[in-house]
C-alpha positions as a Python dict, from the first residue, in 0.01 Angstrom:
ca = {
    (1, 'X'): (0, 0, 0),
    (2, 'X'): (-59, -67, 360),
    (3, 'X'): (209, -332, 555),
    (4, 'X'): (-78, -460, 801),
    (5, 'X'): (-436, -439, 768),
    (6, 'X'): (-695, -444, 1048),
    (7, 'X'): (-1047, -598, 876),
    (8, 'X'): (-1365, -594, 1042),
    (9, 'X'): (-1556, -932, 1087),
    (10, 'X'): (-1806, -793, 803),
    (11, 'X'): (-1516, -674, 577),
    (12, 'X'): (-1367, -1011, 588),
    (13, 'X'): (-1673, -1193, 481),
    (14, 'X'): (-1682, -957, 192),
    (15, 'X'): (-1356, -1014, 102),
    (16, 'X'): (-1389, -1421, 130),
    (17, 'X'): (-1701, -1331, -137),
    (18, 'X'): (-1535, -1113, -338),
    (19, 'X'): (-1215, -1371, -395),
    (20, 'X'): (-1462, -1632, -462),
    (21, 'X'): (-1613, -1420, -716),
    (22, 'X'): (-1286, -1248, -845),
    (23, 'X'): (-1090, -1616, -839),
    (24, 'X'): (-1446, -1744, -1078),
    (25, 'X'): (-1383, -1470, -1327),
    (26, 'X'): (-1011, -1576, -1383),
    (27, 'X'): (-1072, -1915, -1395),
    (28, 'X'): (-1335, -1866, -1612),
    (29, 'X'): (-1118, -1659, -1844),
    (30, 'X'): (-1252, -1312, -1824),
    (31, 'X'): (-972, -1126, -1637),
    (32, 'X'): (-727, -1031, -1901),
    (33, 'X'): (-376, -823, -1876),
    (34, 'X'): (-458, -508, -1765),
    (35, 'X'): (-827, -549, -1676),
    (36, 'X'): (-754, -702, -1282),
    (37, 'X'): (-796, -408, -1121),
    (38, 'X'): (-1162, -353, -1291),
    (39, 'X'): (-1261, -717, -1258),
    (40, 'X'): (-1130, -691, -895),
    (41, 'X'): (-1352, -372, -800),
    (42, 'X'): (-1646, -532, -982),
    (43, 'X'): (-1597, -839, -797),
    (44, 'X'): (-1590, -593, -462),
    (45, 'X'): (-1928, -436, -564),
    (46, 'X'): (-2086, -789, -652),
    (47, 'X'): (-2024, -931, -287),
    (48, 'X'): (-2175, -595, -131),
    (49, 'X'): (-2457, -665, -320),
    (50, 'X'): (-2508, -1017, -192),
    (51, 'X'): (-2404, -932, 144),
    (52, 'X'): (-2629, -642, 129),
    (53, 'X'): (-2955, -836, -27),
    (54, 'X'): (-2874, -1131, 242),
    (55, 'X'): (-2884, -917, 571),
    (56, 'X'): (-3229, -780, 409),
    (57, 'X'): (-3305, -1161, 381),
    (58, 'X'): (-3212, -1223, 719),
    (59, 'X'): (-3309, -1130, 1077),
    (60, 'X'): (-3073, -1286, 1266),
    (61, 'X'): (-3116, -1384, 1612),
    (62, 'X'): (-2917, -1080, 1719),
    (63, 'X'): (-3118, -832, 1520),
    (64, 'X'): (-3429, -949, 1728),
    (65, 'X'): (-3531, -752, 2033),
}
């Protein structure tokens, strides 16, 4: 595994998602032994999909020309 990582902005506020999302499931008691890994890539694909459904949402005031 990497020693230092370099995130984009983007990738960071997927990964602030995702924990929320990942950190729900085990709270909520459906990450068992052995099933993190899954839980944590489905948690992954779950905040692409909001992120992804929210910048179709959006126009930002960037986005405008």
């Amino acid at each position: 595994m990497a020693k230092h990582l370099k995130l984009q902005h983007s990738e960071s506020v997927v990964l602030t998602a995702a924990s929320q999302i990942y950190a729900a499931y085990i709270t909520s008691g459906k990450v068992s032994d052995g099933d993190e890994d899954k839980m944590m890539a489905k948690s992954i694909r779950e905040a692409i999909k909001l992120a992804v459904a929210t910048d179709e949402a959006i126009i930002s005031d960037a986005e405008l020309s």
